[in-house]
Backbone as JSON Lines, residues from 0, in Angstrom:
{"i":0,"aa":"X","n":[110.53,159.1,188.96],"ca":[109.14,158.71,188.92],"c":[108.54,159.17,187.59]}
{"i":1,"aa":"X","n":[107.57,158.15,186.8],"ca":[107.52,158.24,185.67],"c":[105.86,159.42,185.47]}
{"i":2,"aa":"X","n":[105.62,160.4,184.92],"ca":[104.22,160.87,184.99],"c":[102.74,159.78,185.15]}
{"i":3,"aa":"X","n":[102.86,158.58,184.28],"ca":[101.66,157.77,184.71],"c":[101.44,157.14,185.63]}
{"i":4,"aa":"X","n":[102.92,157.1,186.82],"ca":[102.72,156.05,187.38],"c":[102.63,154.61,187.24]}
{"i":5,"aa":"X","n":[102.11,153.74,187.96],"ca":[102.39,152.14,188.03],"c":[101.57,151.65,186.76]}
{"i":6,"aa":"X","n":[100.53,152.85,186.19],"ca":[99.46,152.13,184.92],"c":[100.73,151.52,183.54]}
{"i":7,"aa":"X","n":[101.56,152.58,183.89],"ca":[102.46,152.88,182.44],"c":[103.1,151.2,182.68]}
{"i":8,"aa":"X","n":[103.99,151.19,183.78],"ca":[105.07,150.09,183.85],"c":[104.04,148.59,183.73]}
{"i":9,"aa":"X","n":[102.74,148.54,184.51],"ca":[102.19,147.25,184.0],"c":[101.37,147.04,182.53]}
{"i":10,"aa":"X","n":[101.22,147.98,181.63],"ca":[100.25,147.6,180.39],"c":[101.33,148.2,179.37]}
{"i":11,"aa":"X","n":[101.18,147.25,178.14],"ca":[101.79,147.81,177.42],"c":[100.83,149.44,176.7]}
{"i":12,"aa":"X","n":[102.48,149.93,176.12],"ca":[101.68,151.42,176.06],"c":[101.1,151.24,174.56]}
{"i":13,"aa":"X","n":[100.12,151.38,174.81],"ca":[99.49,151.46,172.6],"c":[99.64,152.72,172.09]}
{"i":14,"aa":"X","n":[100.15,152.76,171.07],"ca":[100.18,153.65,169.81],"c":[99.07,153.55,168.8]}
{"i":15,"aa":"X","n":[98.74,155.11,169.13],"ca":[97.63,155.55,168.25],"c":[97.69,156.24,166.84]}
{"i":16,"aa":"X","n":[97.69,155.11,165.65],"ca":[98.33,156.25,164.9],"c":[96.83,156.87,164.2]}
{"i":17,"aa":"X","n":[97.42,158.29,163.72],"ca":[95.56,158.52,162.55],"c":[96.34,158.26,161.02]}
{"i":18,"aa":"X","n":[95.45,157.26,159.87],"ca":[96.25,157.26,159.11],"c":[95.78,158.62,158.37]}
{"i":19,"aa":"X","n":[97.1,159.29,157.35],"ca":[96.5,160.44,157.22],"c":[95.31,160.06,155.57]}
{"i":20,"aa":"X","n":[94.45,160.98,155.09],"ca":[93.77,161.07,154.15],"c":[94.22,161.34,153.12]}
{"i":21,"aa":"X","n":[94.52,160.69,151.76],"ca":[94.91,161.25,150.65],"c":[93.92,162.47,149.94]}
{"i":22,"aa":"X","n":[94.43,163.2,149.28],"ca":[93.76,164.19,149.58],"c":[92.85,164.12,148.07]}
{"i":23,"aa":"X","n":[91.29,164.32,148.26],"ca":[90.82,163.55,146.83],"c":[90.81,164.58,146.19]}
{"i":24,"aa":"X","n":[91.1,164.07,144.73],"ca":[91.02,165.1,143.57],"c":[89.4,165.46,143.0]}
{"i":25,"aa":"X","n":[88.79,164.5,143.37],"ca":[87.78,164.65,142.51],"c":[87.02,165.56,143.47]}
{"i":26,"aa":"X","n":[87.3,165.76,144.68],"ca":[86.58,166.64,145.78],"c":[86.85,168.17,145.08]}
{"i":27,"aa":"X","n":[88.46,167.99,145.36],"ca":[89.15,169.0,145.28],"c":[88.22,170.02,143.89]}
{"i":28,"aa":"X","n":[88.5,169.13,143.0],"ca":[87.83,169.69,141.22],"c":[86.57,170.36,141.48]}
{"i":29,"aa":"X","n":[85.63,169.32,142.47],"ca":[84.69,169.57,142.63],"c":[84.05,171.55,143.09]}
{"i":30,"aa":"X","n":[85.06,171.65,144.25],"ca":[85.07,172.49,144.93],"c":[85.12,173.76,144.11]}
{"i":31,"aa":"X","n":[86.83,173.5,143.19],"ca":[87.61,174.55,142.15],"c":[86.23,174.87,141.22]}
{"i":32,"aa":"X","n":[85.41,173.87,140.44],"ca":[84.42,174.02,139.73],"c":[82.95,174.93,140.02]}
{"i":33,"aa":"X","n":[83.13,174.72,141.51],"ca":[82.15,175.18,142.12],"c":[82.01,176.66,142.48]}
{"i":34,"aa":"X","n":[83.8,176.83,142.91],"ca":[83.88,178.42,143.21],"c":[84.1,179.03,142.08]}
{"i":35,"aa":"X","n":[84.42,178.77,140.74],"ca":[84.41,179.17,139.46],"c":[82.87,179.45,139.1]}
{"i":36,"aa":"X","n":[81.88,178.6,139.01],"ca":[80.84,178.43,138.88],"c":[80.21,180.23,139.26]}
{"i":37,"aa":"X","n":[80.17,179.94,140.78],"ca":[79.84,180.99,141.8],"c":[80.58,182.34,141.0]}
{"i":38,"aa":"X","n":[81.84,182.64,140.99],"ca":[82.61,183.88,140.89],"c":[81.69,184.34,139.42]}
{"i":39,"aa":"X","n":[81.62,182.98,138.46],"ca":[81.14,183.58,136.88],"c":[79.58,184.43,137.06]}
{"i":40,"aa":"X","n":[79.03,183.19,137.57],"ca":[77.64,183.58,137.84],"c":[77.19,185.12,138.77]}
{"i":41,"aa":"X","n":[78.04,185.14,139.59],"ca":[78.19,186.7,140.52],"c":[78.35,187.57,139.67]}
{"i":42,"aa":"X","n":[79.61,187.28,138.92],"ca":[80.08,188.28,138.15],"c":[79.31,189.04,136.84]}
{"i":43,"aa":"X","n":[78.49,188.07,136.09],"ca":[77.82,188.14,134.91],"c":[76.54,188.64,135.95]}
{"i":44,"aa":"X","n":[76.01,188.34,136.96],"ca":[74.38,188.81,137.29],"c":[74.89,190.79,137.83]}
{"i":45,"aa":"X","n":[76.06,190.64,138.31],"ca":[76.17,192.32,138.88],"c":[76.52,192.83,137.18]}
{"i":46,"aa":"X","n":[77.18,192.46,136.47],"ca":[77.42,193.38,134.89],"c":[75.79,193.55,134.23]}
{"i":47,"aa":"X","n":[74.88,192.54,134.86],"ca":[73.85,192.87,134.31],"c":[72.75,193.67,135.11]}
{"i":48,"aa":"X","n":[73.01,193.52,136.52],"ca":[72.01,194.74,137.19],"c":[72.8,195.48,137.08]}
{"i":49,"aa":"X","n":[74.12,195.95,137.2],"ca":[74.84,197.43,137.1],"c":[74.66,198.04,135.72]}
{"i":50,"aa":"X","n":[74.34,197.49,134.32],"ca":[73.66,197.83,132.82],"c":[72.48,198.38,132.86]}
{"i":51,"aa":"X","n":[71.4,198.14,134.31],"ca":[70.07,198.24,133.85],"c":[69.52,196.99,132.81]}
{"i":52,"aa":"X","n":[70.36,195.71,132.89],"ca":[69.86,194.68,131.56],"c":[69.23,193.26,132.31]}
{"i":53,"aa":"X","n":[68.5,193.53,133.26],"ca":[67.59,192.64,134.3],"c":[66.45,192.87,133.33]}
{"i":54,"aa":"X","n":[65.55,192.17,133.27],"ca":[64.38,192.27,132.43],"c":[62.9,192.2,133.25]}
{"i":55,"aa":"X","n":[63.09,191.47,134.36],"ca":[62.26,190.87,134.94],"c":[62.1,191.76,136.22]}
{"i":56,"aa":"X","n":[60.77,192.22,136.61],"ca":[60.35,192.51,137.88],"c":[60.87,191.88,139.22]}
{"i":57,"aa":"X","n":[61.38,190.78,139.65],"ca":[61.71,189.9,140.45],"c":[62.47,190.58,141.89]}
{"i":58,"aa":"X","n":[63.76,190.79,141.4],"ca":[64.47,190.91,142.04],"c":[63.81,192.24,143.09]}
{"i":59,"aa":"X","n":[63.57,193.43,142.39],"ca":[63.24,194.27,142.99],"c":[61.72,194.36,143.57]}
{"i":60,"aa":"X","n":[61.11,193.19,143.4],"ca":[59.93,192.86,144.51],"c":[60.66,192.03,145.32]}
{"i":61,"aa":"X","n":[61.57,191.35,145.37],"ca":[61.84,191.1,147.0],"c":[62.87,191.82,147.57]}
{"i":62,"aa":"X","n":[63.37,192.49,146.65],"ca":[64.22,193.65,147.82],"c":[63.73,194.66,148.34]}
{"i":63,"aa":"X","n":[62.31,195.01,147.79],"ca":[61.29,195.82,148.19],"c":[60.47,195.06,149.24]}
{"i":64,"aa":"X","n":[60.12,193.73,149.89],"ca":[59.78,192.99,150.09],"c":[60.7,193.02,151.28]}
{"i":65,"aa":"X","n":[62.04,192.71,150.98],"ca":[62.76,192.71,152.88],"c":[63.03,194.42,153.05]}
{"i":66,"aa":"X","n":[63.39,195.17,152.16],"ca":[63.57,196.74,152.88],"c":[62.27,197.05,154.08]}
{"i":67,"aa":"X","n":[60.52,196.29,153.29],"ca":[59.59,196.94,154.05],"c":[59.57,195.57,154.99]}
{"i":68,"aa":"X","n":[59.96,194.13,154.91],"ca":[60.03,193.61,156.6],"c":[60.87,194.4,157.82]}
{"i":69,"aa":"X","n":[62.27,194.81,156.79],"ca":[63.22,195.49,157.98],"c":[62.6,196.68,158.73]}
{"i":70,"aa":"X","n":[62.23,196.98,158.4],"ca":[61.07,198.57,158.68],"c":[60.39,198.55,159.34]}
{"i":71,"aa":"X","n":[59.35,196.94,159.14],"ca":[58.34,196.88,160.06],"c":[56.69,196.94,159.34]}
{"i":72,"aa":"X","n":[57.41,197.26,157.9],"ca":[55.89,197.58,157.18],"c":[55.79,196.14,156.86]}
{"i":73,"aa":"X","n":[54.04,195.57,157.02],"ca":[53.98,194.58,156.33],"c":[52.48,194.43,155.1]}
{"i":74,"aa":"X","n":[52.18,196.05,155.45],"ca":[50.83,195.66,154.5],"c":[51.25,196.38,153.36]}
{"i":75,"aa":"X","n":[51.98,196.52,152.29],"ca":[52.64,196.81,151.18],"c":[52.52,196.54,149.96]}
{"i":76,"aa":"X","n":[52.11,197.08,149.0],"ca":[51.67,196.46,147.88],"c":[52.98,197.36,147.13]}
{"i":77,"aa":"X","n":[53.62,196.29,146.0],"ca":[54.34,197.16,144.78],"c":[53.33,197.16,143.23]}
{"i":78,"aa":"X","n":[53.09,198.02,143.08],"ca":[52.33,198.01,141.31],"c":[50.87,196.66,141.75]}
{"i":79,"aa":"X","n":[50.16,197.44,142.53],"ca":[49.21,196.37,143.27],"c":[49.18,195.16,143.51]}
{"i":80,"aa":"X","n":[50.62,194.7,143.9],"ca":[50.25,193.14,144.01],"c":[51.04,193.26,145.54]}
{"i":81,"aa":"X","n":[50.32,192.39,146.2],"ca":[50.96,192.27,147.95],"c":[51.92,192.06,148.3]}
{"i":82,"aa":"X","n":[52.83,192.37,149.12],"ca":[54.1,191.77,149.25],"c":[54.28,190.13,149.97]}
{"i":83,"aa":"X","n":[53.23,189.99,150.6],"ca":[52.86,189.03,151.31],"c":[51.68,187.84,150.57]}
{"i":84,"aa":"X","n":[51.32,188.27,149.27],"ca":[49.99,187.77,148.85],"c":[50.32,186.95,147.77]}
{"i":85,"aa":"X","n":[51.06,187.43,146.88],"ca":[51.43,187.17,145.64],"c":[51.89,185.9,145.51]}
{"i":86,"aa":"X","n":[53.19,185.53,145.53],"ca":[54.21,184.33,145.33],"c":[55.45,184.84,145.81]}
{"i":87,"aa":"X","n":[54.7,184.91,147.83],"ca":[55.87,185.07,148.49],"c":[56.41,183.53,149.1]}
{"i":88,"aa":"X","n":[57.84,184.0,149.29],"ca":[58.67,182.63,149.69],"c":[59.0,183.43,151.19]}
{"i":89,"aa":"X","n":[58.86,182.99,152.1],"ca":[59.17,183.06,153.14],"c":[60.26,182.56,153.38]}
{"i":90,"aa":"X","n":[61.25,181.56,152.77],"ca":[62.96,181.73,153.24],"c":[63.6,183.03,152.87]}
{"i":91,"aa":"X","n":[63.07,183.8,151.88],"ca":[63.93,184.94,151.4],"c":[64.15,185.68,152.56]}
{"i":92,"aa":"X","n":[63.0,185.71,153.77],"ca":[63.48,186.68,154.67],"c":[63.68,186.39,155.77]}
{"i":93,"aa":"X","n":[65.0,185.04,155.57],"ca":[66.02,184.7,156.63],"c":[67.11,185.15,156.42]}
{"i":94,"aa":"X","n":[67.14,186.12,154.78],"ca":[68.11,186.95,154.74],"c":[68.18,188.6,155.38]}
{"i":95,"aa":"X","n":[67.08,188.78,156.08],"ca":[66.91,190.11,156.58],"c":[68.31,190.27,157.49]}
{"i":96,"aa":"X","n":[68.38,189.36,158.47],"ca":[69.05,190.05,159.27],"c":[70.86,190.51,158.03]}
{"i":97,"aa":"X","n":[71.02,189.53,157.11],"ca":[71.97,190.44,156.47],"c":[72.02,191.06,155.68]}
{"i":98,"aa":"X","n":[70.43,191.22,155.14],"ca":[70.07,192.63,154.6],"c":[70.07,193.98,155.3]}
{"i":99,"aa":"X","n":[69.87,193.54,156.87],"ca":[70.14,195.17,157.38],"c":[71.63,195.47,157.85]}
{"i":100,"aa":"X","n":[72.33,194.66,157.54],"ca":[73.81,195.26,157.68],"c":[74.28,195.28,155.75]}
{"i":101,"aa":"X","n":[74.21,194.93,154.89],"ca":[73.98,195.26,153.6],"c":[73.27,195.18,152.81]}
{"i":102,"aa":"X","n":[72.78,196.73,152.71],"ca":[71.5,196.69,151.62],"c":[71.47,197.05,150.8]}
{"i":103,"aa":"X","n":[72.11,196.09,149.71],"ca":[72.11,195.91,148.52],"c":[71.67,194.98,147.53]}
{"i":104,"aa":"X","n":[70.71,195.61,146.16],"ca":[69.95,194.15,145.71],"c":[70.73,193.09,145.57]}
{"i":105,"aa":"X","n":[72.2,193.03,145.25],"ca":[72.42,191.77,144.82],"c":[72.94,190.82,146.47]}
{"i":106,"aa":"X","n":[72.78,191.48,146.64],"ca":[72.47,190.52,148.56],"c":[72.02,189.03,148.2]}
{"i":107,"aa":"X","n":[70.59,189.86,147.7],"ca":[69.95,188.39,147.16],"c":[70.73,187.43,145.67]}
{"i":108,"aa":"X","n":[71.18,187.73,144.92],"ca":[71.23,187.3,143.72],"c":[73.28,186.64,144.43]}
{"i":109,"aa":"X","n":[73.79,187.23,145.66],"ca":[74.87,186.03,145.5],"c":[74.78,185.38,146.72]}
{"i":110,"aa":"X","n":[73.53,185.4,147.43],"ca":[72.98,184.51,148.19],"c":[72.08,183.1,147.34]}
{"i":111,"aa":"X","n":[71.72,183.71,146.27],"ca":[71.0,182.53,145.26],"c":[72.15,181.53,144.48]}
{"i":112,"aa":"X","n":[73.49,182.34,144.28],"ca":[74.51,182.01,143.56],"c":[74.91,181.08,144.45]}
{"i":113,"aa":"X","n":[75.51,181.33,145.56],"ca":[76.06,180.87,146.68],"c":[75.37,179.32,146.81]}
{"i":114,"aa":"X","n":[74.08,179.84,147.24],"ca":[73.08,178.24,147.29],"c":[73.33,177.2,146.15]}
{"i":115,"aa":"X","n":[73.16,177.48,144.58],"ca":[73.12,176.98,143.78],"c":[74.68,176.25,143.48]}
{"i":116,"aa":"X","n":[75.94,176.89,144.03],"ca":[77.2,176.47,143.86],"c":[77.72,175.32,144.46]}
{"i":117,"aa":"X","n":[76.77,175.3,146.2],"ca":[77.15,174.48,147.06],"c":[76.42,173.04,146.47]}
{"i":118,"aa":"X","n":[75.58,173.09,145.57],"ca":[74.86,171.99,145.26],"c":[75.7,170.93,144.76]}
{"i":119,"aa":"X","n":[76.78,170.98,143.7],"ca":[77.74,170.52,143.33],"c":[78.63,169.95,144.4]}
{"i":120,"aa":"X","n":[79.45,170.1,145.18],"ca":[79.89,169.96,146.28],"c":[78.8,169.01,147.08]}
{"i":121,"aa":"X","n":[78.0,169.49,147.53],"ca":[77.04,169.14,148.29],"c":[76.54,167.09,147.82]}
{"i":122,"aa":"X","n":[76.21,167.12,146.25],"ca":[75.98,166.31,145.61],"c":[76.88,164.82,145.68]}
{"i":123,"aa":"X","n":[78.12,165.88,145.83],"ca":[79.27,164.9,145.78],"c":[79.33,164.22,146.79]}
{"i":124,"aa":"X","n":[79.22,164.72,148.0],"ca":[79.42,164.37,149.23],"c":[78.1,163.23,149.61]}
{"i":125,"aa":"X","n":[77.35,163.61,149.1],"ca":[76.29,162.5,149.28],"c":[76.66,161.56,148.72]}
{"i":126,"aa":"X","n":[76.4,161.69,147.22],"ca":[76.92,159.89,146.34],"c":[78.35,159.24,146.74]}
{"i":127,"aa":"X","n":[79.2,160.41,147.69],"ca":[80.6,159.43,148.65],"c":[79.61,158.63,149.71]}
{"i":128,"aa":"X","n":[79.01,159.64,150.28],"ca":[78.74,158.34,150.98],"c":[77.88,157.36,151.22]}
{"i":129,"aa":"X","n":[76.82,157.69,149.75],"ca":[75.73,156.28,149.11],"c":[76.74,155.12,148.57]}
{"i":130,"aa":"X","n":[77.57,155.64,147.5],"ca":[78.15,154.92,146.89],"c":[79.8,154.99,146.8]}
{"i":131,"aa":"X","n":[80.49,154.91,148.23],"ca":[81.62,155.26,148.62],"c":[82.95,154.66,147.34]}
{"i":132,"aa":"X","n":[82.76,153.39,146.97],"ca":[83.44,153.36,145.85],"c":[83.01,153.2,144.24]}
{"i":133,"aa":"X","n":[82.02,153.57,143.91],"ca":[81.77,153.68,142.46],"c":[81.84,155.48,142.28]}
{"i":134,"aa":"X","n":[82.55,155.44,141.07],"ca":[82.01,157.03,140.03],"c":[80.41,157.19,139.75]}
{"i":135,"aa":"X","n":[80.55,157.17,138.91],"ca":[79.36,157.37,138.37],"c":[78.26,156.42,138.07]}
{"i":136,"aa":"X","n":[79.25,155.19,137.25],"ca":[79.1,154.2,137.09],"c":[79.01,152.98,138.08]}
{"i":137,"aa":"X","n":[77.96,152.42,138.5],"ca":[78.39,150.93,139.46],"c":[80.12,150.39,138.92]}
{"i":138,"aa":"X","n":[80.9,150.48,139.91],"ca":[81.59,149.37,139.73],"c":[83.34,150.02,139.09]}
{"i":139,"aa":"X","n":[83.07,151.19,138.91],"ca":[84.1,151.76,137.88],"c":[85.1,151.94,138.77]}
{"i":140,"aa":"X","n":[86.64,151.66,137.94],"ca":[87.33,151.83,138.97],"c":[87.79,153.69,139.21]}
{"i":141,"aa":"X","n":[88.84,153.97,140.23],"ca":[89.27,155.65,140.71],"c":[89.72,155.94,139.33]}
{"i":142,"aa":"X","n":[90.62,155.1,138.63],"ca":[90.98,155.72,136.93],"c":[90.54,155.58,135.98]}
{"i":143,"aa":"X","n":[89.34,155.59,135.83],"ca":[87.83,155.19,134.98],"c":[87.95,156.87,134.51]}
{"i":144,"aa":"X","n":[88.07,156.89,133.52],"ca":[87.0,158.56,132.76],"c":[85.77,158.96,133.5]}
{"i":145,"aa":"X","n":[84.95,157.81,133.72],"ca":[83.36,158.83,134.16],"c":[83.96,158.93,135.68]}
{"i":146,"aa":"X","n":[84.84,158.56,136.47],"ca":[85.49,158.86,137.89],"c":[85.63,160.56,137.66]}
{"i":147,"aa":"X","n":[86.27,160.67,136.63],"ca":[86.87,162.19,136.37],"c":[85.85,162.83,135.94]}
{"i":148,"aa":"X","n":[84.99,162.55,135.39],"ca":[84.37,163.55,135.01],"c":[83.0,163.69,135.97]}
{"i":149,"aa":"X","n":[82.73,163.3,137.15],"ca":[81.92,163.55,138.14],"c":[82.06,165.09,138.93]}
{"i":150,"aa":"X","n":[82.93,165.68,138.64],"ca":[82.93,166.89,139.27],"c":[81.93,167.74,138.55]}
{"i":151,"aa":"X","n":[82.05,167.44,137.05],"ca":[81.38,168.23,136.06],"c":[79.87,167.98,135.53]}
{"i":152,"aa":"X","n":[80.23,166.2,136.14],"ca":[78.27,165.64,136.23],"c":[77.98,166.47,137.35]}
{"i":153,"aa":"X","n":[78.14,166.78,138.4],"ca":[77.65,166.73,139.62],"c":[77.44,168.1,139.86]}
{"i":154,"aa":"X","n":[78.0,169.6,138.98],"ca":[77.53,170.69,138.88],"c":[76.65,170.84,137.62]}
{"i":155,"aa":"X","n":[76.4,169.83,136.69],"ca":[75.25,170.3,135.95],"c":[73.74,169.65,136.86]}
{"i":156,"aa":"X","n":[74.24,168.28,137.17],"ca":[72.83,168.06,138.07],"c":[72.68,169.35,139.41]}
{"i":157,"aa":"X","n":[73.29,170.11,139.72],"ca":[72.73,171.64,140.56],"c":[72.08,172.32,139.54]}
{"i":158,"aa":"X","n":[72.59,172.49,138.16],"ca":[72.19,173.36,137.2],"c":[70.65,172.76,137.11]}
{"i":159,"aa":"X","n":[70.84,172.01,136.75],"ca":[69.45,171.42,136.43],"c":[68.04,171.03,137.49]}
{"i":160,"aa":"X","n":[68.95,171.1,138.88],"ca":[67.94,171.04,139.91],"c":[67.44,172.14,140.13]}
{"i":161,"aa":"X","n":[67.6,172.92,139.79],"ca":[66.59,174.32,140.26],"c":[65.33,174.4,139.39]}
């Protein structure tokens, strides 16, 4: 006796195949470009807060900014300006909860990295599936130059979107 029973012997049986995905390069580049991007940018912003060679007030008004959300303080002023008053962004402190398991300034600065890396990637994935077969160009074919060089359009338009 066969496991399906009488379904099997009267219908023919169909085969399901999945065809598999070639695996795209220009994704792939995309990605490699992206985590390069990220590692440089991490790397060069900690050689420059670990120097003391940050110039700008910034960083340490919002890490002063989630230390006193985690706390509980919210009426806080740094060098008299509010923590809440000034030119606060309220996404910064959807990073609290992993500011209180690491609290460290650059929390923020490879959470900013991080964001800015995925844009590239991110970019790509959209114009696949606005414009599933053109590069860059309407119409160009997969071995077109501007095909190849979309990994490298597509992380300066992140650069430039911020």
């Amino acid at each position: 006796m066969s496991l399906c029973g009488s379904a099997c012997r009267d219908k023919a049986t169909i085969v399901v195949t999945a065809k598999r995905l070639a695996p795209d390069s220009n994704r792939t580049a995309t990605l490699v470009f992206a985590s390069v991007f990220f590692l440089v940018c991490t790397w060069a912003s900690y050689s420059r807060w670990s120097n003391f060679e940050y110039r700008t007030f910034d960083l340490a008004y919002y890490v002063q900014a989630l230390w006193q959300f985690i706390h509980g303080r919210f009426q806080v002023s740094v060098l008299n300006v509010p923590l809440l008053g000034n030119h606060v962004e309220p996404i910064v402190f959807l990073l609290a909860p992993l500011f209180v398991l690491f609290r460290h300034p650059m929390l923020l600065v490879v959470a900013q990295n991080a964001a800015l890396a995925t844009l590239g990637p991110l970019g790509y994935s959209i114009r696949g599936s606005l414009i599933p077969s053109a590069g860059i160009g309407y119409g160009s074919s997969p071995c077109s130059p501007a095909r190849r060089t979309w990994p490298c359009c597509s992380l300066l338009i992140a650069l430039f979107s911020v």
